[in-house]
DOMIDREN-880468 format. One record per residue (C-alpha): residue number from 1; residue in three letters; x, y, z. Coordinates in pm, whole numbers, plus 50000, padded with zeros to 5 digits. Each point is the difference from the previous one (the first is absolute). Last residue first. Example, Ala and Ser with C-alpha at 12.3 -4.5 7.8 and 13.67 -1.06 7.14 Angstrom:
<sites>
   num   residuo      xx      yy      zz
     2       SER   51367   49894   50714
     1       ALA   49863   49656   50066
</sites>
This chain:
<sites>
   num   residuo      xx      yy      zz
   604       UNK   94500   70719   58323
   603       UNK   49618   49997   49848
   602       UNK   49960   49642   50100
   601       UNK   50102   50081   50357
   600       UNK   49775   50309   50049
   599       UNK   49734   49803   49840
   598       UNK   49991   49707   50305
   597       UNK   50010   50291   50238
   596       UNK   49653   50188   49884
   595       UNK   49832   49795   50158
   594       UNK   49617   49923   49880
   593       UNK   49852   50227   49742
   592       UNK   49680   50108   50144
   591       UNK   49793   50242   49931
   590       UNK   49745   50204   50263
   589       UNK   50153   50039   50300
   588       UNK   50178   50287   49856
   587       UNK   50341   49888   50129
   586       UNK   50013   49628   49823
   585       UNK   50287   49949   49837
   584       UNK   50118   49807   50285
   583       UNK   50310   50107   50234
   582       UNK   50324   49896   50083
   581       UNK   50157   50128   49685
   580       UNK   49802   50347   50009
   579       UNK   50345   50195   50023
   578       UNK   50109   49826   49692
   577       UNK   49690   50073   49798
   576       UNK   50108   50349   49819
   575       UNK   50369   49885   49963
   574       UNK   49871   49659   49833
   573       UNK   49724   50179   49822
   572       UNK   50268   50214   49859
   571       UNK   50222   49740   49913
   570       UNK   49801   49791   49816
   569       UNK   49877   50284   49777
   568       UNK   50350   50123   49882
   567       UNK   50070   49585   49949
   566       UNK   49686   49894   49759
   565       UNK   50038   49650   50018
   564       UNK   49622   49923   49831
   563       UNK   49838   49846   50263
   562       UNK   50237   50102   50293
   561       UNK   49914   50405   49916
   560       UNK   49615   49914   49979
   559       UNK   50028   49839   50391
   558       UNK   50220   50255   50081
   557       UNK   49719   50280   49870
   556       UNK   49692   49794   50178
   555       UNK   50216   50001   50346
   554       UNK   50101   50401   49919
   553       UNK   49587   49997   49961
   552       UNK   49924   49849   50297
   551       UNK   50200   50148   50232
   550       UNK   49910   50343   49888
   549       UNK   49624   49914   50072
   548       UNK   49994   50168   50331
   547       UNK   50164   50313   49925
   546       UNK   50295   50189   49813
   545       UNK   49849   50012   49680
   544       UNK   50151   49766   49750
   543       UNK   50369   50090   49848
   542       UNK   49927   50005   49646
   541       UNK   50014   49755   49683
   540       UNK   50213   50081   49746
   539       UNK   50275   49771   49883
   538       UNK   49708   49748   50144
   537       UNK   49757   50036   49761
   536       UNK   50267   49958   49723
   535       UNK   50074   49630   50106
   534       UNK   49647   49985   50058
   533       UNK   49909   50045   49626
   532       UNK   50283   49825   49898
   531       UNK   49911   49671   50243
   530       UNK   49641   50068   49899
   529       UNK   49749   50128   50256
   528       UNK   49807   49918   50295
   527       UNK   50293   49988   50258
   526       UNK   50132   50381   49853
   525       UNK   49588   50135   50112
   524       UNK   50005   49956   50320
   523       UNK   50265   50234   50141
   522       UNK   49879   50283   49724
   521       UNK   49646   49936   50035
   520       UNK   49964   50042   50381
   519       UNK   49790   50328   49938
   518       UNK   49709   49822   49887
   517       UNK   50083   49658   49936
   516       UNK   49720   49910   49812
   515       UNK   49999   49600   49923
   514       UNK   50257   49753   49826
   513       UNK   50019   49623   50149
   512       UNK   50311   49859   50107
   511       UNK   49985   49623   49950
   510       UNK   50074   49795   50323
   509       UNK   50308   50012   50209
   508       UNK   49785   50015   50355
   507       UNK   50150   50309   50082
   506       UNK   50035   50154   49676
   505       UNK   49630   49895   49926
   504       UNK   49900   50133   50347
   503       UNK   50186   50328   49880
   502       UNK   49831   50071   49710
   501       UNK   49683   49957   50141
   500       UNK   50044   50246   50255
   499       UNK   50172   50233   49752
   498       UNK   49659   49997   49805
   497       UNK   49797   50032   50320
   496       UNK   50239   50283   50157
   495       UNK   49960   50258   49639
   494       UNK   49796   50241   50092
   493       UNK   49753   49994   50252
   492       UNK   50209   49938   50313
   491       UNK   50198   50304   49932
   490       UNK   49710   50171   49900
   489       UNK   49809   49945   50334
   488       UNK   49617   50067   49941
   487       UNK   49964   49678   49801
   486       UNK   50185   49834   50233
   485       UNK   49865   49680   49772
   484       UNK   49899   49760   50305
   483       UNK   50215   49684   50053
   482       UNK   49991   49660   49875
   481       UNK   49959   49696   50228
   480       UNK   50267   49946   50261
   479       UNK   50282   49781   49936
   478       UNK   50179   50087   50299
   477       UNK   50305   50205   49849
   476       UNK   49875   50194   49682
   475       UNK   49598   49991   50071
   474       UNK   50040   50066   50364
   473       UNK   50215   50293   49970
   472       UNK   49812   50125   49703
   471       UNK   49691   50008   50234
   470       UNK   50172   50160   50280
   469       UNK   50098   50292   49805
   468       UNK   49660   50029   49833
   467       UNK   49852   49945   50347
   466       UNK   50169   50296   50168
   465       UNK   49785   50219   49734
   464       UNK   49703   49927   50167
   463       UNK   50055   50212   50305
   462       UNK   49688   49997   50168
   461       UNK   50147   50022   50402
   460       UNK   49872   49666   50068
   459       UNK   50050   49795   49715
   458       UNK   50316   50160   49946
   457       UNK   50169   49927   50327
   456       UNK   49836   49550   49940
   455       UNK   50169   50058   49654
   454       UNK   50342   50101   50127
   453       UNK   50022   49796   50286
   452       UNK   49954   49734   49776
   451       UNK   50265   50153   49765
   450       UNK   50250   50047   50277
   449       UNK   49990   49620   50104
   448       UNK   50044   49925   49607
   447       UNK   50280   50187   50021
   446       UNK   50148   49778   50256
   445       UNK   49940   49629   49853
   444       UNK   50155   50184   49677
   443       UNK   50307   50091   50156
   442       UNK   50255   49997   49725
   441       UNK   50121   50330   50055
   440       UNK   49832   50116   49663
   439       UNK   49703   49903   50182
   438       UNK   50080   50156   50264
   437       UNK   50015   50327   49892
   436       UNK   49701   50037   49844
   435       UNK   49838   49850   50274
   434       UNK   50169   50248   50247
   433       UNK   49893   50296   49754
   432       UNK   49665   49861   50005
   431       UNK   49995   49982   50373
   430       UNK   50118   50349   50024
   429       UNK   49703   50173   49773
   428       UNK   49755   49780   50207
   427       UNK   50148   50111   50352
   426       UNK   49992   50391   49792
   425       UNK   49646   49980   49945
   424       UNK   49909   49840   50335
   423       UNK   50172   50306   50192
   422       UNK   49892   49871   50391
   421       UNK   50350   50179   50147
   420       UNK   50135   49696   50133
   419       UNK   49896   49772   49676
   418       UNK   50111   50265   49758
   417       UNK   50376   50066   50192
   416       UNK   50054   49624   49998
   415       UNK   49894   49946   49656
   414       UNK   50208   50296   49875
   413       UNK   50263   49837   50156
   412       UNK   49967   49631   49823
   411       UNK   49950   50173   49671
   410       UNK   50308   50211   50047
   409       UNK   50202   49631   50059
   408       UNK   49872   49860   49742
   407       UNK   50111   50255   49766
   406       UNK   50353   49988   50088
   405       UNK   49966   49621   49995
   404       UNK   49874   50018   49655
   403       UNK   50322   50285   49873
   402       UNK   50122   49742   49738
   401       UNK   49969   50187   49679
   400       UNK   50150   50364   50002
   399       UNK   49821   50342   50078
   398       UNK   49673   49837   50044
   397       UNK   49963   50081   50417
   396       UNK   49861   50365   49918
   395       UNK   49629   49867   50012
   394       UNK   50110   49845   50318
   393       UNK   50151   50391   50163
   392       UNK   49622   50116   49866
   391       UNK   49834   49734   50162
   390       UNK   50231   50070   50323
   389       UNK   49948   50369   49987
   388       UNK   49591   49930   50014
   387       UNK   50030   49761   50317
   386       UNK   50197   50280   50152
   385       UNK   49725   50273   49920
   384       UNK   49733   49776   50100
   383       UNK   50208   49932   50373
   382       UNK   50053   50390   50063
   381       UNK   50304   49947   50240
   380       UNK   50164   50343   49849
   379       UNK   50308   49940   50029
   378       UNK   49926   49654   49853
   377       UNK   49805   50136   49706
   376       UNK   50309   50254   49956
   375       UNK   50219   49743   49954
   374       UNK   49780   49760   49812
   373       UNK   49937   50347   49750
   372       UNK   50384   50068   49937
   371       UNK   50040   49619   49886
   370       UNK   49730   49991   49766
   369       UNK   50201   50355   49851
   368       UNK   50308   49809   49982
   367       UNK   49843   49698   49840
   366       UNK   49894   50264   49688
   365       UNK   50129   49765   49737
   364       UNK   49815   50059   49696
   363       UNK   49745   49752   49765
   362       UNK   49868   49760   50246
   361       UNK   49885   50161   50250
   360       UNK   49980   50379   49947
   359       UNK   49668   50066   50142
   358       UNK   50049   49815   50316
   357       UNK   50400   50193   50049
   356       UNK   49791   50299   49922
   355       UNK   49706   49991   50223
   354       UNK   50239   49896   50260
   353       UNK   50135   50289   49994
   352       UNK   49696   50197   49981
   351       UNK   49893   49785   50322
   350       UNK   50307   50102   50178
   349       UNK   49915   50383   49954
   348       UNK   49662   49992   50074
   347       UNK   50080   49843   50362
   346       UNK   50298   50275   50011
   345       UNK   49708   50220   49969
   344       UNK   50092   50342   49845
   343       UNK   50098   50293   50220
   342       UNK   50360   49991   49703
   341       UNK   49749   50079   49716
   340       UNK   49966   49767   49755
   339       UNK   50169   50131   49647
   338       UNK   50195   49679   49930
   337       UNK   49790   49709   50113
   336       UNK   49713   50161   49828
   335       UNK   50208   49970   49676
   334       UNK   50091   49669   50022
   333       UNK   49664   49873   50127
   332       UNK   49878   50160   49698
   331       UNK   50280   49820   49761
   330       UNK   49952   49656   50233
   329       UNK   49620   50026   49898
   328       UNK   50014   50077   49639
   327       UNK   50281   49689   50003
   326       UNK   49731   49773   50089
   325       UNK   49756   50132   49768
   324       UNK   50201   49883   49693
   323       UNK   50146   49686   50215
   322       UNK   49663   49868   50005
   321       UNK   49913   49646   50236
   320       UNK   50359   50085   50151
   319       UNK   50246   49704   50003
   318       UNK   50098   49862   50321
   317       UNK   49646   49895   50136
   316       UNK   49946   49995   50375
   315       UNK   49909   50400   50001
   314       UNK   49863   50106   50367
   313       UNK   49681   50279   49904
   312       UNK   50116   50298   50209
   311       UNK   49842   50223   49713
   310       UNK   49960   50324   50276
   309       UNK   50362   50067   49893
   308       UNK   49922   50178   49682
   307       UNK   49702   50182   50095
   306       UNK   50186   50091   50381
   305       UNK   50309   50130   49776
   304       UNK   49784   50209   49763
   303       UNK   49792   50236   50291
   302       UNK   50397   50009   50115
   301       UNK   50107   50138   49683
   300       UNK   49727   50270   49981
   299       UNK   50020   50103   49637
   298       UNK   49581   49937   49966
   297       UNK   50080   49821   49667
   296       UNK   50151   49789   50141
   295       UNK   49735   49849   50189
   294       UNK   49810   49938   49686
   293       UNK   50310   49813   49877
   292       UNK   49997   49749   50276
   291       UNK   49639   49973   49951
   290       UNK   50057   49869   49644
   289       UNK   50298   49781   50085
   288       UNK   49824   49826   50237
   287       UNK   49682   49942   49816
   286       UNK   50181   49832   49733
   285       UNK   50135   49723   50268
   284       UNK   49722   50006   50206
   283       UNK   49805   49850   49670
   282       UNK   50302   49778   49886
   281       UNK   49972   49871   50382
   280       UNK   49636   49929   50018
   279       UNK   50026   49687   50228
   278       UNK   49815   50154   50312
   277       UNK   50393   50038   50161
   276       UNK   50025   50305   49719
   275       UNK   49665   50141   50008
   274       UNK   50058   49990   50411
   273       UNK   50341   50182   49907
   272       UNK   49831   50284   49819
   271       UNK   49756   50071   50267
   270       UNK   50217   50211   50151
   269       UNK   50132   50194   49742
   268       UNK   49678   50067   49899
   267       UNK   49939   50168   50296
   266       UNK   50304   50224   49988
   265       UNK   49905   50131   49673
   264       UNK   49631   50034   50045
   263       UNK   50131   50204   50311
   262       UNK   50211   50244   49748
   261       UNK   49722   50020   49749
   260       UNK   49736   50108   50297
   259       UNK   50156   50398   49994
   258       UNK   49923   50017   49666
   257       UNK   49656   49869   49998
   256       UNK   49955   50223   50304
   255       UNK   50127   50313   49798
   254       UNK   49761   49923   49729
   253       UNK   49690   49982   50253
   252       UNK   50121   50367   50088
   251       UNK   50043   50125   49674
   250       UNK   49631   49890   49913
   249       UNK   49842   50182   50316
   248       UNK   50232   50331   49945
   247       UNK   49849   49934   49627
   246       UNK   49668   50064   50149
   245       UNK   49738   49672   49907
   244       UNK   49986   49861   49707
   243       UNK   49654   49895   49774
   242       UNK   50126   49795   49696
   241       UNK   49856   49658   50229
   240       UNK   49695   50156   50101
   239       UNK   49791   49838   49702
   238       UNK   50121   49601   50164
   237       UNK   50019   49789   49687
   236       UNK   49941   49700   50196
   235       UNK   50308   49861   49837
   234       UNK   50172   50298   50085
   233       UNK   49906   50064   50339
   232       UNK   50095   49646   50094
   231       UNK   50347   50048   49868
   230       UNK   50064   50317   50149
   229       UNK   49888   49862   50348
   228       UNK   50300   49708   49923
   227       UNK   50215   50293   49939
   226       UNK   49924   50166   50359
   225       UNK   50021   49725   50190
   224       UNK   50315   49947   49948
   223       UNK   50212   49824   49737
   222       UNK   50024   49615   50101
   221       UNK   50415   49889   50149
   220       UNK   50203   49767   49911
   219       UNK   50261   50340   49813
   218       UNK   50066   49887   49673
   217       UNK   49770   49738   49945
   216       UNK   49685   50108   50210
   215       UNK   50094   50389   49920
   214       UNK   50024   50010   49608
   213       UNK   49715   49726   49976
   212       UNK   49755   50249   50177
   211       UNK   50136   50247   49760
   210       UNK   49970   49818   49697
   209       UNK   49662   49914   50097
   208       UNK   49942   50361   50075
   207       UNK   50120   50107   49648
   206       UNK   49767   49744   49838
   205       UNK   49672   50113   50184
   204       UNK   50083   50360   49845
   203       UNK   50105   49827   49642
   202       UNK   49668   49879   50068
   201       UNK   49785   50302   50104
   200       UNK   50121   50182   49702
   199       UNK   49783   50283   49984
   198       UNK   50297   50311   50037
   197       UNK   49888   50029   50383
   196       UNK   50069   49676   50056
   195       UNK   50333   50019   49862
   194       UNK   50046   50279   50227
   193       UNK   49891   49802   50287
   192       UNK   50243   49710   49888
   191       UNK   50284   50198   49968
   190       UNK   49980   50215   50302
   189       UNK   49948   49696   50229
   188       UNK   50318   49833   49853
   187       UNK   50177   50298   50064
   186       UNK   49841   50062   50344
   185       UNK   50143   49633   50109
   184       UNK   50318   50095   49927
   183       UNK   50211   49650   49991
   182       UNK   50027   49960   49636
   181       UNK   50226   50348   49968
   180       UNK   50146   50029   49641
   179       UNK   49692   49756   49870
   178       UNK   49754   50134   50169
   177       UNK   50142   50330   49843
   176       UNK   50054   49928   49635
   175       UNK   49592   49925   50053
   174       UNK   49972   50324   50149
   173       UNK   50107   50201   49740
   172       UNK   49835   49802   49712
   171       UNK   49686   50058   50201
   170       UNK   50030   50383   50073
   169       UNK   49761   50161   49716
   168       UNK   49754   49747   50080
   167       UNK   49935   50108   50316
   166       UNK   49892   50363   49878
   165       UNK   49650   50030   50194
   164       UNK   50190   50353   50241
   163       UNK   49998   49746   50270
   162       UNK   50205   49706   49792
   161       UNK   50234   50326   49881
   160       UNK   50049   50066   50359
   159       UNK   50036   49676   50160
   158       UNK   50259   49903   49672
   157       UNK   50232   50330   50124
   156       UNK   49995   49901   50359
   155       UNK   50094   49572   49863
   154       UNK   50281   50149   49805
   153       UNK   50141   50266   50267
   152       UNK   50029   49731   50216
   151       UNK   50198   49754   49814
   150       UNK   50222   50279   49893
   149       UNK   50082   50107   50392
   148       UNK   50068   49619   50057
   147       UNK   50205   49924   49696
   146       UNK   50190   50358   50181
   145       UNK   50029   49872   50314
   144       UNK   50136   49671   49837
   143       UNK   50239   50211   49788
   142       UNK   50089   50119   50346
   141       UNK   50115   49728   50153
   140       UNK   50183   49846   49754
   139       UNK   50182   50240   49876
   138       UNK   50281   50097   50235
   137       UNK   50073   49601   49963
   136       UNK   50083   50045   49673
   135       UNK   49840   49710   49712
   134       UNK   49718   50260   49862
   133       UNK   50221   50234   49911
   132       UNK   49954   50035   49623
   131       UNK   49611   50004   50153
   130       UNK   50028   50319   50219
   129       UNK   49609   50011   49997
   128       UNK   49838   49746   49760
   127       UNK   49888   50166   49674
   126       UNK   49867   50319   49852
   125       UNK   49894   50106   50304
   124       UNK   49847   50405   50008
   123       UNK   49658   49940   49850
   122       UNK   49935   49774   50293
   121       UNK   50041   50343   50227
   120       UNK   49694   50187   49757
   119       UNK   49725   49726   50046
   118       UNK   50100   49959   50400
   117       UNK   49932   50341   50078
   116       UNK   49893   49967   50359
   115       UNK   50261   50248   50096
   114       UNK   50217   49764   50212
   113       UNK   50023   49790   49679
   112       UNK   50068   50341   49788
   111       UNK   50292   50060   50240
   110       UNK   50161   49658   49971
   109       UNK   49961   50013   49633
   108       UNK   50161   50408   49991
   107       UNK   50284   49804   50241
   106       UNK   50050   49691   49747
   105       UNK   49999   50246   49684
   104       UNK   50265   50234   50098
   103       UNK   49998   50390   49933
   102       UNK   49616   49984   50139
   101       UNK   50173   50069   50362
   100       UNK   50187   50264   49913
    99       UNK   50403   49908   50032
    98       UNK   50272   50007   50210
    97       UNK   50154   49656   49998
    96       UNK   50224   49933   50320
    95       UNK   50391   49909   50051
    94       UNK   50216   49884   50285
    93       UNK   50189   50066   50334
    92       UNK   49891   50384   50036
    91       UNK   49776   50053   49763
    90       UNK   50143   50030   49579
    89       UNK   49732   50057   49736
    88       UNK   49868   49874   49722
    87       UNK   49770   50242   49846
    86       UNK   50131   50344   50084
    85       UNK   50326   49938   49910
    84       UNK   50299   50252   50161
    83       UNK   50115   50256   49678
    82       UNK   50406   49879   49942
    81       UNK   49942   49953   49651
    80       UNK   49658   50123   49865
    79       UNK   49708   49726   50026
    78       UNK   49847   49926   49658
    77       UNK   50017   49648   49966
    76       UNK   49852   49997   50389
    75       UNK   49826   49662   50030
    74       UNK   50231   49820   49770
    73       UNK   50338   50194   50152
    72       UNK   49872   49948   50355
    71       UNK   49932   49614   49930
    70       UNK   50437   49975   49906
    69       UNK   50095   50200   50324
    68       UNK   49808   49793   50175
    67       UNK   50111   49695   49851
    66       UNK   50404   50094   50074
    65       UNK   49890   50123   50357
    64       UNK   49860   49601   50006
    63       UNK   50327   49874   49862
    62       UNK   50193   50192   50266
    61       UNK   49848   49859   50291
    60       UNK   50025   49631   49837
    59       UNK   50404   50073   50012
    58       UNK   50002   49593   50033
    57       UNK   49740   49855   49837
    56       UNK   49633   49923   50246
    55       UNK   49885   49619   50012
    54       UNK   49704   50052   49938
    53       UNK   49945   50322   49836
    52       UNK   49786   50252   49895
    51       UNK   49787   50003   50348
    50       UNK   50301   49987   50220
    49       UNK   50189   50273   49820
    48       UNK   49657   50241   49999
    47       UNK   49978   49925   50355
    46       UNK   50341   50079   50078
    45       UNK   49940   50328   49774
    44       UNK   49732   50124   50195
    43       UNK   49666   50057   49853
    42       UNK   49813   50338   50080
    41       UNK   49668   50000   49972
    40       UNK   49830   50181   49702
    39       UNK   49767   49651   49934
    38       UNK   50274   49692   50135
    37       UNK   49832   49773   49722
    36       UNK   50117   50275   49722
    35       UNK   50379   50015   50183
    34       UNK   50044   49658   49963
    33       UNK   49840   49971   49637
    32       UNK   50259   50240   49865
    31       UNK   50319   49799   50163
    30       UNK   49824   49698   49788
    29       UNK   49982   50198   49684
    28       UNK   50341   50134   50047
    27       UNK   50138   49612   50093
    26       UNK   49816   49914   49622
    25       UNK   50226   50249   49859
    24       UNK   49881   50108   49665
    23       UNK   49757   50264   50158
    22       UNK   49861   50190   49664
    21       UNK   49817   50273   50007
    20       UNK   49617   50033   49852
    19       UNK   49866   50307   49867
    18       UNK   49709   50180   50103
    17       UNK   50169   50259   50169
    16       UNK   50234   49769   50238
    15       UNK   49879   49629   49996
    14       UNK   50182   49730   50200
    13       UNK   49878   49618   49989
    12       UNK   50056   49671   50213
    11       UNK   49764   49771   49802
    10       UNK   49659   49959   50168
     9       UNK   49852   50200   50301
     8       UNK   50353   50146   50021
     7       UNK   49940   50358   49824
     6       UNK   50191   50270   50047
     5       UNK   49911   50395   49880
     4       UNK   50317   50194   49996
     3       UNK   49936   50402   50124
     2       UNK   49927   50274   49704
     1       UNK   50298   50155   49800
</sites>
């Protein structure tokens, strides 16, 4: 009976003269990929424990003797009784594959890559390496070795067939690869020259649009040099341009490309917080999330942790612009958090943890982890780090109605640490909170103080967004004129102008007018409709968010509950509002219901 042949560049597979054998177990098919990734060397059990579980069963020792006597029977079916295995073997504290080196398909790949055989290693993946497993930690790093290995062996394999005059042969293939690894400039450069090649100069101009567009939105930064050159040479139909140098030459200017995707990384992480504080927050937003998965897929967690944390963009709204993308970000600041190693950064650290108590406003309590990142700002006397924690600790201060001296009082010390430390982003992002605050305090002479300062920061460090805050402000408590749209802040483009008119009618006791609510529907909407209608409204309607506007809409709820004596509603605005009794409806800065006292005693 020959040796097993295993394949993991797709579905974990075993093959023993032709004919595939079943592994039932999916633990057996993730002991099996251990010992693959460790090539011949020997695995020790407590490693092979560690790896296949995470929090280890007792008699774990025993479980993994149980496997390997399972995996020995499937590679060996044929094995005499009491005859030592040749295949998986026992050394000293642990276990090795013996095998030839084409008897599994990643190591013949790996060799056939080192051979400058790229054509006949792609014929060997039949999928994503290890991909049942694609959520273990053991993975992760080297399925992005091995993305990186495939990647490689792609754009090798499409310089030869380009040089040989067959470009057109490996179009499809490198189309599905732009779009598997967007931020490989030799991909992209591959693609179009090819196209080129094949006589379509404008699906060849096309490609390097997309390109250019790929890297100035996902990454704020222009391709190099090198793809604009392409460009040029193509519309100029340059004659040279399907004459290549040595392959050596070729491999090399790949390598660079490769080695440049990690500092494109970190350098668009920089400049996304200017895109932010520019006004192009659903922009910075996307782009976030896209880089922060292009530095995953390098499997260096601390690479990750400085994309995720270099967003130090201070959050003064309680309810996150897109929850969808938000929660992308607290998942991969999750994970990062969990698999740093312990030489990271305790700087890095607190930022991730404020990351996630930022990230999470308004839809899960993660005070304990604002909390954790304060203390360790203070340890750490690293004033932007401290002023961060504290907008994350405020954006955590919606737990219950009521908390607007809490708040004030975080605005008031970020100010203080801004203006000593010369942080004008974060002295704007703690006046707002302070205005916020106050005016659901009752303080409007005071918040208007903190909006002039506001403005007169803003105008000097180009922060237009400031302006929408202040702007609503002014229009709701001054009688300013009408503010901006916020078009590039959703939670000030949805919805606020409709529930700002519906509130100055409630206010003033004039005739509620209907409008878009946007995502304040539900607490609007029972005032607007029919006694029965509302009546059955209200059997239903939700808790709000925990944020800004939850005042406001328990206040619009109570107010719908007294109209049309619906009790189970009346009470829980009552309990919801009672720890906001001394204070306005009026948190956001934005609406205004007046105090929210006088309904507390109509609702008892």
């Amino acid at each position: 009976m020959s040796e097993p042949r295993i394949r993991v560049l797709g579905p974990v597979e075993v093959e023993i003269d032709g004919m595939p054998v079943r592994i039932s177990k999916p633990r057996l098919r993730e002991m099996l990929c251990l010992l693959v990734i460790a090539r011949g060397r020997t695995v020790r059990t407590s490693s092979l424990v560690d790896d296949l579980w995470e929090d280890a069963p007792a008699g774990a020792l025993g479980i993994v003797q149980t496997f390997v006597g399972e995996l020995r029977k499937i590679l060996e079916p044929g094995r005499p009784a009491r005859t030592p295995p040749t295949t998986l073997v026992t050394r000293g504290a642990g276990y090795a594959l013996v095998l030839a080196a084409d008897a599994v398909d990643l190591w013949r790949a790996e060799q056939l890559v080192r051979d400058d055989e790229p054509e006949h290693a792609l014929e060997h993946w039949s999928g994503h390496a290890f991909e049942e497993f694609a959520d273990r930690a053991w993975a992760t790093g080297e399925r992005a070795r091995i993305a990186e290995l495939r990647a490689g062996a792609v754009e090798r394999r499409a310089e030869a067939r380009i040089a040989e005059g067959k470009g057109d042969s490996i179009i499809a293939s490198l189309d599905r690869h732009v779009d598997e690894h967007p931020w490989r400039e030799e991909g992209w450069r591959l693609l179009a020259v090819a196209l080129y090649g094949a006589g379509r100069q404008g699906d060849a101009l096309e490609v390097l649009r997309r390109a250019r567009e790929t890297f100035v939105r996902g990454l704020g930064l222009d391709p190099s040099d090198r793809l604009a050159s392409l460009e040029q040479r193509i519309l100029t139909r340059d004659s040279g341009l399907l004459s290549h140098g040595s392959s050596v030459l070729m491999q090399t200017a790949a390598a660079q490309a490769r080695g440049g995707a990690r500092s494109q990384i970190e350098s668009a992480t920089a400049l996304l917080p200017l895109l932010a504080q520019s006004g192009s927050v659903d922009a910075a937003t996307e782009q976030r999330v896209a880089t922060i998965r292009a530095a995953e897929q390098f499997g260096d967690p601390e690479l990750t942790a400085r994309v995720i944390v270099g967003y130090d963009v201070p959050g003064v709204w309680t309810r996150s612009d897109d929850p969808a993308k938000s929660a992308a970000i607290v998942e991969a600041a999750d994970r990062t958090l969990a698999i740093l190693p312990p030489t990271a950064s305790t700087r890095v650290r607190a930022r991730l943890l404020a990351t996630i108590a930022m990230e999470s406003r308004g839809v899960d309590s993660r005070m304990d982890e604002a909390r954790e990142a304060e203390r360790l700002a203070r340890t750490l006397a690293d004033p932007a780090l401290l002023c961060l924690a504290l907008s994350a600790r405020y954006l955590q201060t919606c737990r219950t109605t009521g908390l607007a001296r809490d708040r004030e009082r975080i605005g008031a010390d970020i100010i203080d640490i801004a203006v000593a430390s010369e942080l004008p982003t974060f002295d704007i992002a703690g006046r707002l909170i302070r205005m916020q605050a106050l005016c659901a305090l009752d303080d409007i002479d005071e918040a208007s103080a903190e909006a002039d300062l506001v403005d007169g920061i803003a105008a000097r460090f180009d922060r237009p967004l400031a302006s929408v805050f202040t702007a609503w402000f002014r229009y709701t408590f001054t009688g300013g004129p009408p503010p901006p749209d916020g078009d590039e802040m959703p939670g000030f483009r949805t919805g606020l102008t409709a529930m700002s008119a519906l509130t100055t009618a409630l206010r003033n006791d004039t005739a509620l007018p209907r409008g878009d609510f946007g995502p304040y529907a539900p607490w609007a909407q029972p005032l607007l409709a029919t006694d029965a209608e509302a009546s059955g409204m209200l059997e239903t309607v939700p808790d709000p968010p925990h944020d800004l506007m939850a005042e406001i809409c328990w206040y619009l709820v109570g107010t719908a509950a007294l109209r049309v004596g619906h009790h189970g509603a009346a009470r829980r605005a009552h309990a919801a509002l009672l720890p906001a009794v001394d204070e306005r409806a009026a948190g956001s800065g934005a609406l205004d219901l007046g105090p929210i006292g006088p309904l507390i005693t109509a609702l008892e």
